[in-house]
Legacy VTK file of the C-alpha trace (Angstrom):
# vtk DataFile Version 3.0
C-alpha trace
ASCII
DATASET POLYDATA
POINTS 281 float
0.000 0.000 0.000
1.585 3.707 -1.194
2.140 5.726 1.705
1.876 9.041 2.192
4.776 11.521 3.103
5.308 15.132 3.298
8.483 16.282 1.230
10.303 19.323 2.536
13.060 21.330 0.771
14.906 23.663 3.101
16.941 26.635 1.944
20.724 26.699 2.922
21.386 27.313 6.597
23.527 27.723 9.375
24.246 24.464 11.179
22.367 24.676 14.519
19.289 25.660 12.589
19.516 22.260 10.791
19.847 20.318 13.826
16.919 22.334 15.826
14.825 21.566 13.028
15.555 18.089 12.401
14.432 17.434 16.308
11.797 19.624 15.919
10.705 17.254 13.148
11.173 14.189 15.314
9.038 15.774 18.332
6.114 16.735 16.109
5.820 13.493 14.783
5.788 11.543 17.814
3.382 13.747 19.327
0.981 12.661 15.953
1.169 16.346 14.383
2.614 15.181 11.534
3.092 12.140 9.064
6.591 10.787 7.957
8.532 13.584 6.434
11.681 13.582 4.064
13.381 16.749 4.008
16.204 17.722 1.633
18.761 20.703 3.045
22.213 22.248 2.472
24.849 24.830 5.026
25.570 28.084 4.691
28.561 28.128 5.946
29.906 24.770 5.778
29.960 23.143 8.924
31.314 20.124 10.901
28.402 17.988 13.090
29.999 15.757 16.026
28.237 12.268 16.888
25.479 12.818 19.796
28.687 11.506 22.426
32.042 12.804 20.418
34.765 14.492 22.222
34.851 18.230 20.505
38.655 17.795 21.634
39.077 14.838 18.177
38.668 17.719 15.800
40.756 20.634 14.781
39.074 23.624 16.250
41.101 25.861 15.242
41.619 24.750 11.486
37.387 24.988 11.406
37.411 28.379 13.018
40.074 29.251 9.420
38.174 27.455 7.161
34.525 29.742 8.477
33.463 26.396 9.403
30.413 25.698 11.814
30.640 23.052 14.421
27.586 21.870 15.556
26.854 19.006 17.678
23.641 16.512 16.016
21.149 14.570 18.365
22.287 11.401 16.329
25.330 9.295 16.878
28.695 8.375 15.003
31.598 10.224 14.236
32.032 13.859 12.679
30.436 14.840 9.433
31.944 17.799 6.426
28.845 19.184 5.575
30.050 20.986 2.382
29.170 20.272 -0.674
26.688 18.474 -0.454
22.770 17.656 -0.037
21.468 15.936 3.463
18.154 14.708 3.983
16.325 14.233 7.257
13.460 11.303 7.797
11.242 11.544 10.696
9.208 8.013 10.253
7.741 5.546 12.854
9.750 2.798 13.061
6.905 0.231 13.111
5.819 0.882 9.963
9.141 -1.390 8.487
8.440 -4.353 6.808
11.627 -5.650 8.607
11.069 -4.805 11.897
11.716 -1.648 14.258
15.361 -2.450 14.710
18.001 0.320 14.248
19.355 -2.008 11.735
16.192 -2.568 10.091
15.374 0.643 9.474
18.669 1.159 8.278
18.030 -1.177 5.718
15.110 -0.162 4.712
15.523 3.416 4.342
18.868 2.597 2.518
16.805 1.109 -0.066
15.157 4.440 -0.598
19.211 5.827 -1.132
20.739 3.057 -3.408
17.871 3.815 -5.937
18.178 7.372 -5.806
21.659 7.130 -6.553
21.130 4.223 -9.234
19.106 6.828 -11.101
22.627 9.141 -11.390
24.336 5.824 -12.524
26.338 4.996 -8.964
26.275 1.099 -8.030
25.867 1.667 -3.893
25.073 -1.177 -1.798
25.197 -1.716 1.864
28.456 -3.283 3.391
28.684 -7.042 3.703
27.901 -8.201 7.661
31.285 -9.712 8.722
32.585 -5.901 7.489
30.309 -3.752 9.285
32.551 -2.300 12.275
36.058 -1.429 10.263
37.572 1.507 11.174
36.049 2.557 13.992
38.633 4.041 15.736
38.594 6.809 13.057
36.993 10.692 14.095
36.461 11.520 10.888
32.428 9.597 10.063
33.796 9.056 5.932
36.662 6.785 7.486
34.759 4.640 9.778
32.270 1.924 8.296
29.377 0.498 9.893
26.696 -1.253 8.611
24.403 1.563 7.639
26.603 2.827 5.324
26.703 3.011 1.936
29.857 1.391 -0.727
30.476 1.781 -4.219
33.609 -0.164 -5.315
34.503 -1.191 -1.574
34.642 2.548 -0.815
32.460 4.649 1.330
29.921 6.520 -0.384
27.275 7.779 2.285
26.630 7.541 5.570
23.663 7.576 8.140
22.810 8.278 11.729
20.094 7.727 13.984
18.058 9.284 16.691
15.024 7.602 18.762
11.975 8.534 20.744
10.752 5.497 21.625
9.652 3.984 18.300
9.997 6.964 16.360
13.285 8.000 14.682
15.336 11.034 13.006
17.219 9.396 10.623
20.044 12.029 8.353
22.637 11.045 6.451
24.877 12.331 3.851
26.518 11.715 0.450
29.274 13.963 -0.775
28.687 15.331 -4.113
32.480 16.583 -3.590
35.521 16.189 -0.962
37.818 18.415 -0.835
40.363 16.373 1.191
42.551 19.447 2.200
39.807 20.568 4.253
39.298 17.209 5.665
43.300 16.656 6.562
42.788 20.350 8.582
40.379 19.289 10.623
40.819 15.368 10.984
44.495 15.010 10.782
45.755 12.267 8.479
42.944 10.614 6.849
43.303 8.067 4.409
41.675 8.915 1.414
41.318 5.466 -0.544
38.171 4.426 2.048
35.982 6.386 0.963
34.839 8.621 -2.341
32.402 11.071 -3.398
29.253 11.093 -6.039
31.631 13.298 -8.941
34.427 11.058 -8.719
32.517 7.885 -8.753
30.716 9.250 -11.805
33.463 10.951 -13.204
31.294 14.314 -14.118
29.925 17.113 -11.975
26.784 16.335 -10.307
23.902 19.434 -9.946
21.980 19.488 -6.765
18.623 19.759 -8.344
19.982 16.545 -10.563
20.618 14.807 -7.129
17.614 15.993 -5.231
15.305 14.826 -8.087
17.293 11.268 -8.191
17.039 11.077 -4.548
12.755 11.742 -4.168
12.149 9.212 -7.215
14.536 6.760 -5.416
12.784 6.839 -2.137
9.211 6.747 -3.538
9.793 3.824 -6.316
11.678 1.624 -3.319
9.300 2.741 -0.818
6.142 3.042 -2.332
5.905 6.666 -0.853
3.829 9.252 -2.515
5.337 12.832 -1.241
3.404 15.643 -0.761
5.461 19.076 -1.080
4.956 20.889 2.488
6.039 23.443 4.519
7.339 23.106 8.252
4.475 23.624 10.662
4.342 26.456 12.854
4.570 23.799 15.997
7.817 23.211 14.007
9.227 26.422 13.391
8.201 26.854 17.472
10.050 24.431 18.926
13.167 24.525 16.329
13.305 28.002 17.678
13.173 27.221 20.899
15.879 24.393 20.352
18.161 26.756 18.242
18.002 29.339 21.614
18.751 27.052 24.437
20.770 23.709 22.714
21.894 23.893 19.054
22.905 27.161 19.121
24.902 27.105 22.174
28.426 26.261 23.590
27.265 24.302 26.533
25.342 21.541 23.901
28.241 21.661 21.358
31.100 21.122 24.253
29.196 19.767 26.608
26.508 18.105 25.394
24.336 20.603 28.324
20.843 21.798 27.472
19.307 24.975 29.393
17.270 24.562 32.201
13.462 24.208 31.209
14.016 23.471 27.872
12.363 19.947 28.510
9.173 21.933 30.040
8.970 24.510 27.408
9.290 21.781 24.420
6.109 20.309 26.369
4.526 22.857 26.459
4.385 23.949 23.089
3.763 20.527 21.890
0.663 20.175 24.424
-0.771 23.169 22.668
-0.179 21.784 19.632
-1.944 18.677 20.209
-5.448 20.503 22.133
-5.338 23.106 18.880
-5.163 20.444 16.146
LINES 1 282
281 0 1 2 3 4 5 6 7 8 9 10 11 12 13 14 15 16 17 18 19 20 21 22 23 24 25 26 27 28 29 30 31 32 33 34 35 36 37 38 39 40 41 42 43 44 45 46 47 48 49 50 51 52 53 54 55 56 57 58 59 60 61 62 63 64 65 66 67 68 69 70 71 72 73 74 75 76 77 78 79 80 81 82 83 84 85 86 87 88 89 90 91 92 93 94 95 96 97 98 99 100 101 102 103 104 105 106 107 108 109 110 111 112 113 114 115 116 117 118 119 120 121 122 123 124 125 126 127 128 129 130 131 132 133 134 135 136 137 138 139 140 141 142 143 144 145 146 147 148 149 150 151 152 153 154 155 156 157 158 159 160 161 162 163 164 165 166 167 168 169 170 171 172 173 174 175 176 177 178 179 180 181 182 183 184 185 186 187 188 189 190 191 192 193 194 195 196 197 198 199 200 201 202 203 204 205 206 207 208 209 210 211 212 213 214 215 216 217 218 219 220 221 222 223 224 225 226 227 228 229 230 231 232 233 234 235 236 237 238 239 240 241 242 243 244 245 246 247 248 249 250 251 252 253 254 255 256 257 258 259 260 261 262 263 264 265 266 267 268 269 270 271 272 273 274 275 276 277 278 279 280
């Protein structure tokens, strides 16, 4: 049975706006405001996004602070992200609703599906990693040089990569496929990375890869494998409130991106709004 999405295309923006709203997604939905949602996004600047638990000490501060890089800590796990040139999506999606189960790693799979056939469409070969591979390089900081099993290979290299947050049964997953590296950038900030794991889109395809090429590839991809029909959508003002709110007093602040620390109340206030949001529905 074709199910029903919203599709969301975000304009370029700072990196703790992208995070804010990407929870504020997740909290909507769980409340029941909202039905699964896909949204498509870029950074302006580029940024850097640590794993939910990652030491802000394993990346070059100061080489980001050079580069007019934003750091930026995500709600998701795994190791730090370049958000540069490139096109991430956010899905907020109930977990239950997997054919496969409600399993991190099923819902990995299954939303990878949605991923290998977008980037089919552009003429990349992606697959997920073979089992007995899925925890090389684990040790790395740097989230293109590790390898876990929701990641995504092309020629035993690493092509994309995913992360997860959970409420309960309900998940954030993002993820991100390079259109471009630029590994100078990436030896600044990570140290001394090898490059032959991993790759981006333009040098697997050997061309130059436009972002309304991949965004298009990407929303065919997930509705063909997922039998999703998207419906173009707006956030929802319960959305823009609490990404706000989550900008003011987490995303947007040193004590989250240090310290992982929230402001006191946030918890109440994000309960509040969504309470209202539920009796005014």
């Amino acid at each position: 049975m074709e199910l029903q999405w919203r599709l969301i295309y975000s304009p370029a923006l700072p990196a703790a706006w992208n995070m804010a709203i990407d929870e504020a997604m997740l909290l909507a939905h769980e409340a029941g405001l909202t039905i699964p949602t896909l949204r498509l996004y870029r950074w302006s600047p580029p940024a850097i996004s640590l794993g939910l638990l990652q030491r802000i000490e394993t990346i070059n501060e100061f080489a980001c602070r050079q580069l007019g890089f934003d750091i930026v800590r995500r709600p998701s796990g795994g190791g730090a992200v370049l958000h540069q040139h490139e096109v991430t999506y956010a899905i907020v999606v109930d977990g239950r609703i997997c054919p496969e189960g409600s399993s991190v790693l099923a819902t990995y799979r299954w939303l990878a599906q949605g991923l290998i056939a977008g980037l089919k469409k552009l003429g990349a070969d992606a697959s997920l990693p073979d089992q007995f591979r899925s925890h090389r390089h684990l040790t790395e900081t740097f989230c293109f040089a590790r390898l876990s099993g929701a990641d995504l290979m092309v020629s035993g290299r690493k092509l994309g990569g995913s992360a997860q947050a959970r409420r309960r049964y309900f998940l954030l997953q993002h993820g991100s496929i390079p259109l471009l590296l630029e590994t100078e950038a990436i030896e600044q900030i990570f140290g001394a990375t090898k490059h032959e794991g991993f790759t981006s889109l333009e040098e697997v395809l050997g061309r130059k890869v436009l972002l309304d090429e991949f965004v298009e590839a990407m929303v065919r991809g997930f509705s063909e494998a997922l039998d999703i029909a998207f419906v173009a959508s707006d956030l929802t003002k319960i959305e823009l409130q609490l990404a706000e709110l989550l900008f003011r007093y987490k995303y947007g602040t040193v004590e989250w991106t240090r310290e992982r620390r929230t402001q006191q109340g946030l918890k109440a206030q994000i309960a509040a709004i969504i309470e209202e949001g539920i009796r005014t529905r």
